[in-house]
PyMOL commands that place a pseudoatom at each C-alpha (Angstrom):
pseudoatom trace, name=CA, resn=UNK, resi=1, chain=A, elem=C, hetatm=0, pos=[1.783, 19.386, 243.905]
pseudoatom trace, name=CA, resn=UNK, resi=2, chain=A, elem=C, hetatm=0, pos=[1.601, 18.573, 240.111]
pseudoatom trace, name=CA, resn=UNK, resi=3, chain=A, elem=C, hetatm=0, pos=[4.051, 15.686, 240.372]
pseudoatom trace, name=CA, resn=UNK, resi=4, chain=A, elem=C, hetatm=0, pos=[0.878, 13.961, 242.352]
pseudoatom trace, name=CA, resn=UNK, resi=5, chain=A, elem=C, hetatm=0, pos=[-1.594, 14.342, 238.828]
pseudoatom trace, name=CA, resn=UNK, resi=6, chain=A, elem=C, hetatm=0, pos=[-1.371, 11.065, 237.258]
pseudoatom trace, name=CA, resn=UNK, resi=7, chain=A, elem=C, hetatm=0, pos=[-3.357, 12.039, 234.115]
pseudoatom trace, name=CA, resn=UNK, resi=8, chain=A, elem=C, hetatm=0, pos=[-0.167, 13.426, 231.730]
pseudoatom trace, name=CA, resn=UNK, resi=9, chain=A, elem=C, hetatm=0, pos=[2.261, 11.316, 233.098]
pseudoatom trace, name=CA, resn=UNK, resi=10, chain=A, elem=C, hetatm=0, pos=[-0.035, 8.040, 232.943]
pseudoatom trace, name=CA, resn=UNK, resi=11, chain=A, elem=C, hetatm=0, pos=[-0.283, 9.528, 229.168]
pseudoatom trace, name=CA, resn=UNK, resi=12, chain=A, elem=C, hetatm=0, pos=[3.528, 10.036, 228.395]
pseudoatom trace, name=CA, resn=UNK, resi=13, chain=A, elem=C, hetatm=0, pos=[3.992, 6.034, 229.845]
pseudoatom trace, name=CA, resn=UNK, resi=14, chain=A, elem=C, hetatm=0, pos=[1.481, 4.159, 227.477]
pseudoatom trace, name=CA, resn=UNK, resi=15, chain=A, elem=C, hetatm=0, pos=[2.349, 6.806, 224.568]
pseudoatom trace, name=CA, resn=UNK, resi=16, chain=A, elem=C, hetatm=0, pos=[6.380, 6.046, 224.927]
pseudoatom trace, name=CA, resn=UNK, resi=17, chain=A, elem=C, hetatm=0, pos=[5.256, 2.172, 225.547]
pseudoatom trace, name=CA, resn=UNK, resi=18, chain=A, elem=C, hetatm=0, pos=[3.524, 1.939, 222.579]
pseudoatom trace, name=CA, resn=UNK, resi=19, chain=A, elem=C, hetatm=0, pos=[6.225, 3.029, 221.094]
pseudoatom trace, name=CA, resn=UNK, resi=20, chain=A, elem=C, hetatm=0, pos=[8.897, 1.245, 222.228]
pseudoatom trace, name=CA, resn=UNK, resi=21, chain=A, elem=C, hetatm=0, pos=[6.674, -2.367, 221.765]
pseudoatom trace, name=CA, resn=UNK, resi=22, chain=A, elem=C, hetatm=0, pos=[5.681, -1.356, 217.887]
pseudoatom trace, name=CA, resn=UNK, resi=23, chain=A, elem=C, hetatm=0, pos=[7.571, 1.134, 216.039]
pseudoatom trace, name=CA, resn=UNK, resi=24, chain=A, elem=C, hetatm=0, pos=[11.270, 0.684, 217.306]
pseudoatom trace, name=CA, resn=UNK, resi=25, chain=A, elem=C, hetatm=0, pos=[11.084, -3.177, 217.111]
pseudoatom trace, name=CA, resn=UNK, resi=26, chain=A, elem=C, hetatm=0, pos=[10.240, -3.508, 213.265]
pseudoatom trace, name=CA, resn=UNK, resi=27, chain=A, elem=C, hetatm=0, pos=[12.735, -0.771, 212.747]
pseudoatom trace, name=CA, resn=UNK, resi=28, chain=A, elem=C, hetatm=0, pos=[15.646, -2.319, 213.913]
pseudoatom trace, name=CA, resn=UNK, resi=29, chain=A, elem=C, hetatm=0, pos=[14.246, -5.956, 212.497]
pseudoatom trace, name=CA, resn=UNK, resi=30, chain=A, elem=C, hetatm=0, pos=[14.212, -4.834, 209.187]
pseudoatom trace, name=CA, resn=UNK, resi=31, chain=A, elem=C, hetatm=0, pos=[18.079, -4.161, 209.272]
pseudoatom trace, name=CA, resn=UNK, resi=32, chain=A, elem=C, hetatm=0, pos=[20.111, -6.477, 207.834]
pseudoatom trace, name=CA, resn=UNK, resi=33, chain=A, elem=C, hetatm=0, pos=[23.785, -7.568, 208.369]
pseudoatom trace, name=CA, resn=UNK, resi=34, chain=A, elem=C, hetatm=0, pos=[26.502, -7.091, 205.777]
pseudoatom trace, name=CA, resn=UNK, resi=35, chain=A, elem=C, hetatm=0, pos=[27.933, -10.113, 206.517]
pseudoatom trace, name=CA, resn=UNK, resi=36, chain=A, elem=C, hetatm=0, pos=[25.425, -13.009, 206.048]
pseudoatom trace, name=CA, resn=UNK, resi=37, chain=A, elem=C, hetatm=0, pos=[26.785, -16.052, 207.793]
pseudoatom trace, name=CA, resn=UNK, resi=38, chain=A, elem=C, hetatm=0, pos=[28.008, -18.386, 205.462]
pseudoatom trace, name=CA, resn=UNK, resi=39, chain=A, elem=C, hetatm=0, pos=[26.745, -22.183, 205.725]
pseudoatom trace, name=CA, resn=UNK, resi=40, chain=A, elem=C, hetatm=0, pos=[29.545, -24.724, 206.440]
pseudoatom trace, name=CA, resn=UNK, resi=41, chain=A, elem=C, hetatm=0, pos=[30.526, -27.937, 205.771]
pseudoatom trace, name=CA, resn=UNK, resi=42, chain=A, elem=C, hetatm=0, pos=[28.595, -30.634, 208.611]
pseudoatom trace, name=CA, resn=UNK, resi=43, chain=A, elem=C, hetatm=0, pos=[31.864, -32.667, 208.174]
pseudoatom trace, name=CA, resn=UNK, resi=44, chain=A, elem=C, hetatm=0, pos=[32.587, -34.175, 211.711]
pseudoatom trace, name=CA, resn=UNK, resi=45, chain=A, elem=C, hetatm=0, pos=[36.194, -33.847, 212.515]
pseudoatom trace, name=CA, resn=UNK, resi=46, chain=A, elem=C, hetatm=0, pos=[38.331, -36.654, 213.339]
pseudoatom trace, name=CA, resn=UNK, resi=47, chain=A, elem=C, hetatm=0, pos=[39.315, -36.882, 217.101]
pseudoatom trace, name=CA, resn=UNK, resi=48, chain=A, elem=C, hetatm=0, pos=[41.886, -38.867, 218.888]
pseudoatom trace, name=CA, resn=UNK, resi=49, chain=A, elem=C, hetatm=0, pos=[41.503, -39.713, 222.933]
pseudoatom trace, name=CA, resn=UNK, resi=50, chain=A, elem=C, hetatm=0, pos=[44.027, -38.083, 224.935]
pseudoatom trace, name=CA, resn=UNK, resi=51, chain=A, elem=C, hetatm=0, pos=[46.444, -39.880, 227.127]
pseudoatom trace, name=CA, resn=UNK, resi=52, chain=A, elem=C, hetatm=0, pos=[47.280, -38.260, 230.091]
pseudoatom trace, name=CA, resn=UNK, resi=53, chain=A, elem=C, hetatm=0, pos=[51.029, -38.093, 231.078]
pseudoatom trace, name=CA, resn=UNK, resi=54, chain=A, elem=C, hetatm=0, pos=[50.550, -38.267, 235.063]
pseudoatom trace, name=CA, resn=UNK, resi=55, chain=A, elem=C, hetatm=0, pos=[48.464, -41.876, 235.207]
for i in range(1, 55): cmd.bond("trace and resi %d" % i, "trace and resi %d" % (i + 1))
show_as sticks, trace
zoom trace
């Protein structure tokens, strides 16, 4: 049975591991979005306590 031969497929795992850990990481690092986030004022806003109706 060739499915029971662990010497290609132990092969094909650390190959396609290798490349998912290096290559495909810095690949989709290196994009870059279109719309930077802008900074924003750290103004606190104002806020009022709330009076229930029921109590």
């Amino acid at each position: 049975m060739p499915q029971l031969n662990p010497a290609p497929w132990l092969a094909i795992l650390v190959f396609s591991w290798l490349v998912f850990l290096t290559i495909i990481p810095t690949k989709v690092m290196n994009h870059t979005s279109p719309n930077e986030p802008a900074l924003l004022d750290s103004e606190k806003h104002k806020t009022e306590p709330w009076d229930w109706p029921w109590q």
